[in-house]
C-alpha positions as CSV (number, residue, x, y, z in Angstrom):
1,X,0.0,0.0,0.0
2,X,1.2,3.3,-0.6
3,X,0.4,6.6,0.9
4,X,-0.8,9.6,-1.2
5,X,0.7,12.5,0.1
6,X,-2.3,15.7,0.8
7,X,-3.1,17.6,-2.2
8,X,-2.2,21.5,-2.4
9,X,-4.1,23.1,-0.2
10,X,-6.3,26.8,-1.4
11,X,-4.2,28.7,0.7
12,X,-1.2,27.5,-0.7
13,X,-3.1,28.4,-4.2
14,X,-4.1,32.0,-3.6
15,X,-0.7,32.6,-2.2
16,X,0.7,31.1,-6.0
17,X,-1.5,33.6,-7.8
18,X,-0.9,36.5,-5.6
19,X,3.2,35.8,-6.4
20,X,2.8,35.2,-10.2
21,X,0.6,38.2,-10.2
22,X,3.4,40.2,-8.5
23,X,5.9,38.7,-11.1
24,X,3.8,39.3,-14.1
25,X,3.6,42.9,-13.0
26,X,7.5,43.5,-12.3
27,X,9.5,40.4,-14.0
28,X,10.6,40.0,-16.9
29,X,12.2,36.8,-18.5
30,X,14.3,37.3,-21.9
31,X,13.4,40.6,-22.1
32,X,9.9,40.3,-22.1
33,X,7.0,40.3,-19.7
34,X,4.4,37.0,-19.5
35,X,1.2,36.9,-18.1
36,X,0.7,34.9,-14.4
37,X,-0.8,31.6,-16.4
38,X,2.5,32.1,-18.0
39,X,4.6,32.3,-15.4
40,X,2.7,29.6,-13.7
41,X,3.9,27.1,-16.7
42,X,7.2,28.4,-16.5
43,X,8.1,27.8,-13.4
44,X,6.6,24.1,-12.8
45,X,8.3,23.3,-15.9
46,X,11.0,24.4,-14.1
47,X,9.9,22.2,-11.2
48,X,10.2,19.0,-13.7
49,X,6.2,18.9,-14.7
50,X,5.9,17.1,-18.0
51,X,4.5,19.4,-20.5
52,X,1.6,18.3,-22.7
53,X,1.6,19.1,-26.0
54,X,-1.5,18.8,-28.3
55,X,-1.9,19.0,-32.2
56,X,-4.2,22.2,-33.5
57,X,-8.0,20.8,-35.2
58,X,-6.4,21.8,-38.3
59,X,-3.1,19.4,-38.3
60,X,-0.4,22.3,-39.3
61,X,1.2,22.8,-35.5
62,X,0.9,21.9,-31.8
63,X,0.9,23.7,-28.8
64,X,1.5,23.4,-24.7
65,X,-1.6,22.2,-22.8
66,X,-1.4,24.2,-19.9
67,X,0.1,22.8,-16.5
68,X,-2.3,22.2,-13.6
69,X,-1.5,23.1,-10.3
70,X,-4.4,21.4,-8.7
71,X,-2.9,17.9,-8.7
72,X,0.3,18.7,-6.7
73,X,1.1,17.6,-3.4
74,X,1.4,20.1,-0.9
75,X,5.3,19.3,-0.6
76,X,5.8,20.0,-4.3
77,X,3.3,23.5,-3.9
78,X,5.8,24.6,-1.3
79,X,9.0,23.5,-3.6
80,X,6.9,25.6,-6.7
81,X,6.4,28.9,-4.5
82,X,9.5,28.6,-3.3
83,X,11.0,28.5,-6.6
84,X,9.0,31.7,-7.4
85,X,10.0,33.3,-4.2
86,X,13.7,33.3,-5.5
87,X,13.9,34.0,-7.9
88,X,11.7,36.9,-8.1
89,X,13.6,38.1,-5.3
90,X,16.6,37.2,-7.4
91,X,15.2,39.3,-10.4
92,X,13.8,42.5,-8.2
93,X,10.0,41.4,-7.8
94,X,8.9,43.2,-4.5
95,X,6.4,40.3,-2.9
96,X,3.7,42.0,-1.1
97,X,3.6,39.8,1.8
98,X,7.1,39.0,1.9
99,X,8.2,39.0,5.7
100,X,11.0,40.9,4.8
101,X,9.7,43.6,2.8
102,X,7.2,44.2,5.9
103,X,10.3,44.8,8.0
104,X,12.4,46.7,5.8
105,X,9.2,49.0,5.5
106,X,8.7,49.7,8.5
């Protein structure tokens, strides 16, 4: 028997799109800004997520099926908004309730 570790929890979901919100607003990647469903696939690809890709009704090209964050454990949740965490802080994103920013404000 195996045990399932506890799915991500809504908490740990609001505080993922208030970051990629934040990130959206302020990052940048290549030059270019990205929209938070955007940023979202770029950085659980950068997690290891498999990527679907799907052909177009029409035959002539494919494209990425978007990555669900509704079927990750909470451990991997934390691992994604952690991710985000750096490196937004590594790229200049001011997060809103970042601990630290709350400090350095006041």
């Amino acid at each position: 028997m195996t045990v399932e570790e506890n799915k991500r929890t809504l908490e740990q979901n609001a505080k993922m799109w208030a970051m990629l919100t934040e990130i959206a607003i302020q990052g940048e990647l290549r030059g270019q800004r990205w929209a938070p469903d955007q940023w979202k696939a770029i950085f659980m690809k950068d997690l290891g997520q498999e990527v679907e890709v799907l052909p177009t009704l029409d035959g002539k090209s494919w494209f990425p099926c978007s990555l669900s964050s509704s079927k990750l454990s909470k451990g991997k949740m934390s691992e994604l908004i952690e991710s985000m965490l750096a490196w937004g802080t590594q790229n200049g994103v001011v997060f809103a309730d970042d601990p630290v920013n709350h400090e350095q404000a006041g």
